[in-house]
GUTORVEX-198638 format. One record per residue (C-alpha): residue in three letters; residue number from 1; y, x, z. Coordinates in pm, whole numbers. Last residue first. Layout:
  paba  sekol      yy      xx      zz
   ALA    NUM       Y       X       Z
...
//
This chain:
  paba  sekol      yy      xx      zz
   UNK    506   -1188    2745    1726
   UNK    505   -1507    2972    1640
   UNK    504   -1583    3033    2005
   UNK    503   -1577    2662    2070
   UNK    502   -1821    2577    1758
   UNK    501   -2128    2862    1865
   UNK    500   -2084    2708    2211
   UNK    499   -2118    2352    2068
   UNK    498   -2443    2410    1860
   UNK    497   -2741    2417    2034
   UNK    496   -2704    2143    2265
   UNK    495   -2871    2168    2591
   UNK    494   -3197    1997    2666
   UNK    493   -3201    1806    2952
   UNK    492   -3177    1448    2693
   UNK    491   -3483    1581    2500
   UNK    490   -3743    1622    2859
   UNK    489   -3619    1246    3018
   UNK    488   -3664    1074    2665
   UNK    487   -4038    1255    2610
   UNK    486   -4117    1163    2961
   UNK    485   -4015     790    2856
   UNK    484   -4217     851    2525
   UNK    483   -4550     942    2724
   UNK    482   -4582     604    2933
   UNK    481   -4447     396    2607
   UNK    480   -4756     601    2376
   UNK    479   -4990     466    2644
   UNK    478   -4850     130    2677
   UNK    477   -4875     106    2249
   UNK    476   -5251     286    2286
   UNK    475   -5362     -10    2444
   UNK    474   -5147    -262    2240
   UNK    473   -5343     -94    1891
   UNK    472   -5677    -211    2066
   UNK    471   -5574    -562    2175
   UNK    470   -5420    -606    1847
   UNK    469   -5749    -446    1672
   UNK    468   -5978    -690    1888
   UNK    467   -5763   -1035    1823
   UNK    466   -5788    -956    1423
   UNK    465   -6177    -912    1460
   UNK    464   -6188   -1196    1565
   UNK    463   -5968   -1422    1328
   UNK    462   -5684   -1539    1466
   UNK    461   -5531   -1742    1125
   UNK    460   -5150   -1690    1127
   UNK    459   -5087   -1524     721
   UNK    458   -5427   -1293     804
   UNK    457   -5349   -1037     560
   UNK    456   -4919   -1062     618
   UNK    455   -4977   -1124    1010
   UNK    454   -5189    -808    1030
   UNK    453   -4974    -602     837
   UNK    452   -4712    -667    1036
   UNK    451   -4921    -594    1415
   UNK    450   -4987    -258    1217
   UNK    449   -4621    -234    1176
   UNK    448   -4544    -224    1573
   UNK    447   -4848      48    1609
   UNK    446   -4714     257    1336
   UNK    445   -4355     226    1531
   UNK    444   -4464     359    1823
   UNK    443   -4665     599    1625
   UNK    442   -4311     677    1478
   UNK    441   -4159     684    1811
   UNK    440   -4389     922    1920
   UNK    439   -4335    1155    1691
   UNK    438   -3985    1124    1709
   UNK    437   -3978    1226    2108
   UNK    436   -4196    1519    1997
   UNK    435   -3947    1645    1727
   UNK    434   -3694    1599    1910
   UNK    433   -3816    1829    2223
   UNK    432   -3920    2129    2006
   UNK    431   -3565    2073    1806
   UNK    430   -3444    2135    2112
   UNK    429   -3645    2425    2239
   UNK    428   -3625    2590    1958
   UNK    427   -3260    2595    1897
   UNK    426   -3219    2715    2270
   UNK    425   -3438    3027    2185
   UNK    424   -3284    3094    1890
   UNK    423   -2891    3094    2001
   UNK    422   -2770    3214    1682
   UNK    421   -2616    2888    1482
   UNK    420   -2584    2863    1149
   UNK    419   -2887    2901    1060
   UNK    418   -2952    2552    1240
   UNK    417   -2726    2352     995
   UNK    416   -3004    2194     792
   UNK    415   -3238    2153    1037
   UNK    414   -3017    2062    1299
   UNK    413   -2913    1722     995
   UNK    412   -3295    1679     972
   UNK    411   -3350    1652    1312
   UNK    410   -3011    1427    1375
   UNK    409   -3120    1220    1119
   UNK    408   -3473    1178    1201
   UNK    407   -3358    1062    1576
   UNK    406   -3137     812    1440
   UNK    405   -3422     653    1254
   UNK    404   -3674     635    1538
   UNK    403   -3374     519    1766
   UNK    402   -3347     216    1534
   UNK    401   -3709     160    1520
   UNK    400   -3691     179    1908
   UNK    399   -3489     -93    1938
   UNK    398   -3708    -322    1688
   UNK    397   -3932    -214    1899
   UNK    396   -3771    -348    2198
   UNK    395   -3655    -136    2444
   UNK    394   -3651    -178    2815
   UNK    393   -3732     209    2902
   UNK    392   -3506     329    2652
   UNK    391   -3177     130    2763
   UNK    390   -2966     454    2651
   UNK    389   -3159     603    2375
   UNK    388   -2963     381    2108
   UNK    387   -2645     526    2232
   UNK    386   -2740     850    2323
   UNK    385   -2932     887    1926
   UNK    384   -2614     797    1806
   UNK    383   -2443    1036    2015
   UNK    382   -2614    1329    1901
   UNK    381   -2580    1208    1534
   UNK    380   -2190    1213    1555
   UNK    379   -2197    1538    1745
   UNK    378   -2443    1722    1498
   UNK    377   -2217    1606    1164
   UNK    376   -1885    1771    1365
   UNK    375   -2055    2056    1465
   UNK    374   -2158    2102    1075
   UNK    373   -1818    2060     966
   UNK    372   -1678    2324    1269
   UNK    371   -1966    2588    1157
   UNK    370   -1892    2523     767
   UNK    369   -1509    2578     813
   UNK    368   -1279    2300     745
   UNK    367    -885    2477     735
   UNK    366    -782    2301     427
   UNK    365   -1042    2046     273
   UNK    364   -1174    2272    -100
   UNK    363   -1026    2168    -389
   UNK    362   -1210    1943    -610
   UNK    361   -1494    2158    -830
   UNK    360   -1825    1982    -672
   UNK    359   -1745    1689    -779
   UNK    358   -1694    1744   -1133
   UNK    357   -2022    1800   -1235
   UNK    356   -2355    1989   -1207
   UNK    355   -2467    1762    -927
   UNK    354   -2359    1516   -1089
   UNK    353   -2543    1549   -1459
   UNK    352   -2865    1672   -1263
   UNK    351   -2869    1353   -1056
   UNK    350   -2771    1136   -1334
   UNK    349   -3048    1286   -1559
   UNK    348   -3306    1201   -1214
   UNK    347   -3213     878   -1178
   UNK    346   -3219     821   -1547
   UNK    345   -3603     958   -1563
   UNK    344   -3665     684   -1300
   UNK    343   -3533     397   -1432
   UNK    342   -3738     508   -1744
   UNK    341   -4082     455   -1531
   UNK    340   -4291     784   -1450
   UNK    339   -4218     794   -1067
   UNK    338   -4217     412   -1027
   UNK    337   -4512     366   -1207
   UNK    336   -4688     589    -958
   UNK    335   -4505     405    -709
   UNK    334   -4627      46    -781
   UNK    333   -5014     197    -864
   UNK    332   -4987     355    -506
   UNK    331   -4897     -25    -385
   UNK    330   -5146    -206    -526
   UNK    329   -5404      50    -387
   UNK    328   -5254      32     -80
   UNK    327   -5278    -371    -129
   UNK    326   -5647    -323    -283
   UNK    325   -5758     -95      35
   UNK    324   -5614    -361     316
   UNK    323   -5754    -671     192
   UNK    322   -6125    -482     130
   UNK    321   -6127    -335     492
   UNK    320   -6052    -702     645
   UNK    319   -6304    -814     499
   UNK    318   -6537    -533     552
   UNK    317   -6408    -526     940
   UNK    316   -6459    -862     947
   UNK    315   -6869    -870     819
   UNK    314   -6929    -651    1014
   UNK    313   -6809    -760    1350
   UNK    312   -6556    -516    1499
   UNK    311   -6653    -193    1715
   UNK    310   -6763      65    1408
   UNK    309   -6406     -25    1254
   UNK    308   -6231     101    1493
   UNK    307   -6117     449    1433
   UNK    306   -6022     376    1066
   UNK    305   -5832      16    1081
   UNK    304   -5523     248    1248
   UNK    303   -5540     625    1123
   UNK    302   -5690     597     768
   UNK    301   -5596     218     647
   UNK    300   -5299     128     852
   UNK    299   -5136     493     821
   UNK    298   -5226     463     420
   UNK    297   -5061      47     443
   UNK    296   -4764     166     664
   UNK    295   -4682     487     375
   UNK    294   -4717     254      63
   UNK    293   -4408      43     247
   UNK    292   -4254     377     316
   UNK    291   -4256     456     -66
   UNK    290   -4060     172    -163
   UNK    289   -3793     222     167
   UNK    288   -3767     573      59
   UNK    287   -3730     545    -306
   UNK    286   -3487     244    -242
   UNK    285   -3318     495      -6
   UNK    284   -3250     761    -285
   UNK    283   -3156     491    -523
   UNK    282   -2881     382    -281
   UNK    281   -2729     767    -275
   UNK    280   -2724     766    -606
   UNK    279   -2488     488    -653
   UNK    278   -2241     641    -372
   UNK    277   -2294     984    -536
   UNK    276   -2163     799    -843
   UNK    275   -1881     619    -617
   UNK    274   -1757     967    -444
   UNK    273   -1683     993     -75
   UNK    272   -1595    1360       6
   UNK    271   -1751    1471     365
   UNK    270   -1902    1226     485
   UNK    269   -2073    1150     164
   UNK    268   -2175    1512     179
   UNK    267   -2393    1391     497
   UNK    266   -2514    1102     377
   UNK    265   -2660    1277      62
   UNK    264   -2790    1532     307
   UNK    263   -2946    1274     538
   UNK    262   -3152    1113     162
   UNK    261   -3249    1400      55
   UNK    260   -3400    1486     351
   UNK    259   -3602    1172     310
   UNK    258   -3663    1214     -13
   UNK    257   -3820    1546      34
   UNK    256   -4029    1390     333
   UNK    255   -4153    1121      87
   UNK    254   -4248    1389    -203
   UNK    253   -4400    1593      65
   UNK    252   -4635    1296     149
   UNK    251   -4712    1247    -240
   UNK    250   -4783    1595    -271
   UNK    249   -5052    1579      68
   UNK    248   -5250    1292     -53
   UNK    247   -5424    1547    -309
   UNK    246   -5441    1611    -684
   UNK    245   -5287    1253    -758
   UNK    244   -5180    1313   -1061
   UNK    243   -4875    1159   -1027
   UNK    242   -4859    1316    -675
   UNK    241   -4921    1665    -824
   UNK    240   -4657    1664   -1103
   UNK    239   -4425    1503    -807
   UNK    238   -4464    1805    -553
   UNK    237   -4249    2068    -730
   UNK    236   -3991    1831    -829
   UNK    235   -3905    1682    -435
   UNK    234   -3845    2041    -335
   UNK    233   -3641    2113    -563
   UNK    232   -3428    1820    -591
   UNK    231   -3410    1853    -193
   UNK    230   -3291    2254    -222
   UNK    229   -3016    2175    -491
   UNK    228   -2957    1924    -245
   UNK    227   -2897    2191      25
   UNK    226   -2701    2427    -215
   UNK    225   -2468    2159    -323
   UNK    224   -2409    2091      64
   UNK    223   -2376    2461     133
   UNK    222   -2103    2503    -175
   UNK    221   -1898    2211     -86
   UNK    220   -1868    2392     304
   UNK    219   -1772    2693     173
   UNK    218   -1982    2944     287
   UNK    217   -1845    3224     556
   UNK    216   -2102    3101     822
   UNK    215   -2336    3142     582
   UNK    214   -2630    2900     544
   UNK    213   -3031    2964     553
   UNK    212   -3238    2755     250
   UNK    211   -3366    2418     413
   UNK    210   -3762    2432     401
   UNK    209   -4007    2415     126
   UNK    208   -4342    2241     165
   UNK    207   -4483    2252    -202
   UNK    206   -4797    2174    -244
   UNK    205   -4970    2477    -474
   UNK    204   -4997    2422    -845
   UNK    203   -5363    2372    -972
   UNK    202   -5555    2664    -945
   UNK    201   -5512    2900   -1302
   UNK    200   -5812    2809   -1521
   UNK    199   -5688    2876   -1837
   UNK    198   -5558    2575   -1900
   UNK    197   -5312    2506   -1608
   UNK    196   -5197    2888   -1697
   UNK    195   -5135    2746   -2061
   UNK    194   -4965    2473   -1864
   UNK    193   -4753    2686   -1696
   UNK    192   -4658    2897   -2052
   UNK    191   -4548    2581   -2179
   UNK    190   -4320    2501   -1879
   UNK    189   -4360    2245   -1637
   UNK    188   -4061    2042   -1476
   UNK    187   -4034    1827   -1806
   UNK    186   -3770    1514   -1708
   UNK    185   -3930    1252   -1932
   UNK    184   -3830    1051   -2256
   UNK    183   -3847     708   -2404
   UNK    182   -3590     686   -2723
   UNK    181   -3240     564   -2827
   UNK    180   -3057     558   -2492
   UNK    179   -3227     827   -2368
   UNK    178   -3134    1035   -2594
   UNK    177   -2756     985   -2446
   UNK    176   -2877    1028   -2133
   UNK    175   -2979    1356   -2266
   UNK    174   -2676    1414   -2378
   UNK    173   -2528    1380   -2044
   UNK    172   -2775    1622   -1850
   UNK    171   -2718    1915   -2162
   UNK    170   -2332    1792   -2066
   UNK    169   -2330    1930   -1706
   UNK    168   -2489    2285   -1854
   UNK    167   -2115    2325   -1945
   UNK    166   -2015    2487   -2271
   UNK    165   -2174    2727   -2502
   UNK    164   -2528    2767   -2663
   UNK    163   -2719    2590   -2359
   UNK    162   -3117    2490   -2490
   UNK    161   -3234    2147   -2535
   UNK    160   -3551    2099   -2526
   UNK    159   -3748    1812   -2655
   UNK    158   -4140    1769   -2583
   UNK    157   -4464    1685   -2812
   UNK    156   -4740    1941   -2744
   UNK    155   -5113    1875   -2703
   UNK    154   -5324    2081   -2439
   UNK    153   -5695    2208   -2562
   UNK    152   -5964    2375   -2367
   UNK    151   -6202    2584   -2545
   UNK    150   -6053    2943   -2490
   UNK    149   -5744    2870   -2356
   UNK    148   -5507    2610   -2679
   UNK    147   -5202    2486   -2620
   UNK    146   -5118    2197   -2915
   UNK    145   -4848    2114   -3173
   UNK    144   -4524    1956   -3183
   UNK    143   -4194    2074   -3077
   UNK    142   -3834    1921   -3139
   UNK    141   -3557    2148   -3084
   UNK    140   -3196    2061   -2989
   UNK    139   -2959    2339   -2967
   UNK    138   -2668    2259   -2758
   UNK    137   -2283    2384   -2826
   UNK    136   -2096    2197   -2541
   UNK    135   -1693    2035   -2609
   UNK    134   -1835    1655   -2560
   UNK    133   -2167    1718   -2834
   UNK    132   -2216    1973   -3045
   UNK    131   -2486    2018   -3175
   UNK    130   -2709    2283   -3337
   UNK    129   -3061    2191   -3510
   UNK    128   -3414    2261   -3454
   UNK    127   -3762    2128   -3572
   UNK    126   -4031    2341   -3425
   UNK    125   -4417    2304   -3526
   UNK    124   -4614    2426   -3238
   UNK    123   -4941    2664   -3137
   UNK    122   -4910    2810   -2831
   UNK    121   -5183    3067   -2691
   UNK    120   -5380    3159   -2415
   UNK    119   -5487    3465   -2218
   UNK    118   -5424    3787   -2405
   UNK    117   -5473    4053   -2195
   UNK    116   -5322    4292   -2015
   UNK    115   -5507    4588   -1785
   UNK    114   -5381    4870   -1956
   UNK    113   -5024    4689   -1872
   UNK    112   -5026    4663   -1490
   UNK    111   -5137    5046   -1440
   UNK    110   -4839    5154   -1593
   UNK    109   -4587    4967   -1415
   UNK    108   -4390    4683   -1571
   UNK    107   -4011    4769   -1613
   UNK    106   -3800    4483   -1621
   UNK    105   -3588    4460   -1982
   UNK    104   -3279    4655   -2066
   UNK    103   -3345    4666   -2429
   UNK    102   -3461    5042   -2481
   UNK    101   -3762    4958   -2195
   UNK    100   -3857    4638   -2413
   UNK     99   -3924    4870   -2732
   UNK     98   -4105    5115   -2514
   UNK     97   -4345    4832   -2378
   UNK     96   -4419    4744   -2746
   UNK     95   -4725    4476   -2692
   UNK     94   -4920    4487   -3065
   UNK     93   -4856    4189   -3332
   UNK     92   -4660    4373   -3563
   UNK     91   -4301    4577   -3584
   UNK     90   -4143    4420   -3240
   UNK     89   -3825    4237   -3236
   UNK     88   -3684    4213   -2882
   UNK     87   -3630    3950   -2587
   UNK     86   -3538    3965   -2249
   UNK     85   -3528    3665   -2058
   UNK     84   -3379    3553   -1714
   UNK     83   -3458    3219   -1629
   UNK     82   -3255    2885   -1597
   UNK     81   -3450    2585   -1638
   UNK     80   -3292    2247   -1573
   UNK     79   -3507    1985   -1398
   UNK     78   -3264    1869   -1135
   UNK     77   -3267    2277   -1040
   UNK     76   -3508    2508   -1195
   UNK     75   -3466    2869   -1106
   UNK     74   -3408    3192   -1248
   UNK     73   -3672    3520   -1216
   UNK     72   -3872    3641   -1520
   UNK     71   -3922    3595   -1907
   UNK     70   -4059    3895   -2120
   UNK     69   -4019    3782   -2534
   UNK     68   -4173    4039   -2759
   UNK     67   -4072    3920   -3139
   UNK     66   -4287    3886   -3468
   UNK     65   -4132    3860   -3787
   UNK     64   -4299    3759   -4099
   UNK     63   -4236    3336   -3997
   UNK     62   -4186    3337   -3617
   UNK     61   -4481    3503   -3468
   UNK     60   -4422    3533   -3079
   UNK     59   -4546    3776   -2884
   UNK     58   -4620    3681   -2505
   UNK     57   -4445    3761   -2172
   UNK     56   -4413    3540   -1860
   UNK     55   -4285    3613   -1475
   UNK     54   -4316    3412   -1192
   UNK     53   -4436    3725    -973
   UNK     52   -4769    3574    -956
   UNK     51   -4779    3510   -1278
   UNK     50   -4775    3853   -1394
   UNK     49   -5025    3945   -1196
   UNK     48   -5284    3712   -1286
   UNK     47   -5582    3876   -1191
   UNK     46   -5749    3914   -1513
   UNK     45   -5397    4071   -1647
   UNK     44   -5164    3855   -1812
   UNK     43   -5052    3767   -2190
   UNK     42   -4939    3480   -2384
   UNK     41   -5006    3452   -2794
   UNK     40   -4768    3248   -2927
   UNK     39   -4729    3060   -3249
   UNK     38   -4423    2929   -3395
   UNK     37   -4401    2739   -3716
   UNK     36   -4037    2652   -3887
   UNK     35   -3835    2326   -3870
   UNK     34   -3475    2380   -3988
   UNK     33   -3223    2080   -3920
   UNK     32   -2920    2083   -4133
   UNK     31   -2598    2211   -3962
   UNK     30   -2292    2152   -3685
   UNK     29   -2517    1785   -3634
   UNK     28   -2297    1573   -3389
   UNK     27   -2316    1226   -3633
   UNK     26   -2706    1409   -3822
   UNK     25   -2874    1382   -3425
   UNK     24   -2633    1012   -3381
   UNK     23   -2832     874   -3691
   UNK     22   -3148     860   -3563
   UNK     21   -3422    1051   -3836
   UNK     20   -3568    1324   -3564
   UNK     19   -3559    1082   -3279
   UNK     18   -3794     859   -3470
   UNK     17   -4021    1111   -3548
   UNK     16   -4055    1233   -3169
   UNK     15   -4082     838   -3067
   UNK     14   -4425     801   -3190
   UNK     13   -4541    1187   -3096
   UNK     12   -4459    1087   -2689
   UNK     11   -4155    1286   -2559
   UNK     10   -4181    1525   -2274
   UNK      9   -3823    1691   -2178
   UNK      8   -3728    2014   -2114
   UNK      7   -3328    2115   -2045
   UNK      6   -3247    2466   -2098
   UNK      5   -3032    2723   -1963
   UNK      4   -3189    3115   -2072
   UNK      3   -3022    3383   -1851
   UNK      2   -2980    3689   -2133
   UNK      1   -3088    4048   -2096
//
């Protein structure tokens, strides 16, 4: 067995030939370039079995030869694929479960493989070379062809670039490098997943994936690499879907992954400052802040001008309906250009190329244990949310706005930690009581925006139907104030989850 590393990125057919003739390919060129035809036929049972357990096999035809390749397991983290893979000549286009047996490979059970079938099939040109570029051996291949299920067709144009030797960091920084020279796009969907895509396989699930559980023995470097590891994750699996705009729900997972993104990165700041983490750290919160502004107009649209439209004079609420729909529009165009622009791509090269850097291999801070860092994180946010909870009653909402934030990031930083801790039942009831004091801060805070939004379509006039939403939205405001002060009294008798667990490990 050998764990394939690889870095997949979509390239448009234009800028695939002029990649192949730049001079810096033939400058870190080890040998000519070969191109040679590879086609694939991929196999699964009718009921998908195989790829429901993440795993891929197909026979490959490369020249005479053909070759069984089973791929299972790995991960992809900041868009680099790492996947187990066992692969093994086979004497002619026939499945040779003997052959993979010999070579170490997972065992499929018997009544698995009499019912595979072919499903789809790849169909590529391949232009490869070896480079060598800062110290790592890389092979860069160049693939263009088509995916073809039954009638339905898929072109091919991508770059991979495949881990001979070295550190994955520098597949990240040569691809920057490419970048440099041609347009190119982090690829978080494999051939074989878009054959699946083809065949008919449902469209890939949204992804709601949680903070991974922490070891009280883990270094703490290792837990906060392992909890953006999680956030890069997390934010990947949903973006294919929000591009495509498959349902509202992807794009809303993409804005919570940011947003835990986001506490973590200020979290590990905490703990090692670092200027390129610094840098990244603002792009995470330009994200946020870009795709909370598309957030207030859907809330303003579906929740807020929604309910009451029946009530306001027709021909206001369809004036006022129109504004509304072509700035959300205007501002889901913004984003989805956002997520596919070049800026973007960088971001996300210079995520992977950090996160898989130097950072992370600096001595460890003598005598800081994970429980004691992450008591230290929970304090700091506890009393934040004290402070700005302390005049609750006469609050602003600018005030509350500020409490609304530094309640998220002491949720998000207990979610991250709360494996750490073992008292269950006081864990839930804490995070039971945040999470409701948040909520209504953030309709607090809906409400406060709607009056915004308002001002910005009506720029002063006091149109009717303008005066009836703000007296609407200020009814629910004192309703939302009467339950937020019970809210504030329930959260501040709660007991803190963590300080017990942090005493008897002193």
């Amino acid at each position: 067995m050998s764990v394939e590393t690889e870095l997949k990125l979509r390239i448009a057919p234009e800028h695939l030939n002029r990649l192949k003739r730049h001079p810096l390919l033939k400058k870190l060129s080890t040998a000519r370039a070969a191109t040679r035809k590879l086609y694939s036929v991929y196999y699964d049972t009718p009921d998908l079995e195989l790829y429901q357990r993440a795993m891929a096999l197909r026979l490959r035809r490369v020249g005479k030869q053909w070759v069984q390749t089973l791929k299972g397991g790995g991960e992809i983290q900041a868009g680099l694929h790492q996947r187990n893979e066992w692969e093994v000549p086979v004497a002619g286009e026939a499945l040779d479960f003997e052959v993979l047996k010999a070579s170490g490979g997972k065992r499929l059970p018997l009544a698995l493989r009499k019912k595979l079938q072919p499903l789809f099939v790849t169909d590529f040109s391949r232009t490869a070379r070896m480079v060598v570029f800062r110290g790592a051996e890389i092979e860069l291949s160049l693939d263009s062809g088509e995916i073809r299920a039954g009638e339905s067709i898929r072109p091919i144009s991508e770059l991979e670039l495949e881990l001979k030797s070295g550190e994955s960091v520098q597949l990240f920084k040569f691809a920057l490098a490419l970048l440099d020279i041609v347009p190119l796009e982090v690829e978080y969907i494999s051939k074989a997943e878009y054959g699946y895509l083809l065949h008919g396989t449902p469209q890939p699930a949204v992804s709601k994936t949680s903070f991974p559980r922490l070891d009280k023995s883990t270094d703490v470097a290792a837990a906060l690499q392992s909890m953006i590891g999680s956030c890069l994750l997390h934010l990947q699996a949903n973006i294919f879907g929000a591009i495509q705009k498959l349902d509202e729900e992807y794009l809303h997972q993409v804005r919570v992954a940011l947003r835990r993104l986001r506490v973590v990165l200020s979290i590990t700041e905490t703990f090692r400052a670092d200027d390129e983490l610094g840098k990244l750290h603002e792009q995470v919160a330009e994200l946020c802040v870009e795709l909370g502004r598309l957030r207030e107009w859907d809330v303003f649209v579906t929740q807020t001008l929604a309910p009451i439209r029946s009530c306001l004079p027709e021909q206001d609420a369809l004036r006022l309906l129109n504004i509304s729909e072509k700035l959300r529009a205007q501002c889901h165009t913004e984003m989805e250009n956002r997520l596919q622009s070049q800026d973007y791509q960088r971001f996300l090269l210079r995520f992977g190329a950090w996160i898989h850097g130097d950072y992370w291999r600096k001595p460890a801070v003598d005598g800081l244990t994970l429980p004691c860092f992450a008591t230290q994180i929970l304090d700091k946010r506890s009393r934040q949310v004290g402070k700005r909870g302390k005049n609750i009653a006469t609050a602003n909402p600018s005030q509350l706005h500020m409490l609304r934030i530094a309640c998220k990031k002491l949720r998000y930083s207990a979610e991250i930690f709360a494996s750490l801790f073992a008292r269950a039942k006081a864990k839930s009831s804490y995070l039971s009581a945040l999470t409701t004091l948040q909520d209504i801060l953030g309709t607090l805070n809906d409400i406060a925006v709607a009056h915004r939004l308002l001002d910005e379509m009506d720029a002063g006039a006091q149109h009717e139907s303008t005066i009836l939403i703000r007296g609407w939205i200020e009814h629910d405001y004192m309703d939302q104030s009467v339950k937020l002060n019970k809210a504030w009294k329930k959260f501040s008798a709660q007991k803190v989850f963590w300080r017990e667990v942090a005493r008897s490990n002193g």
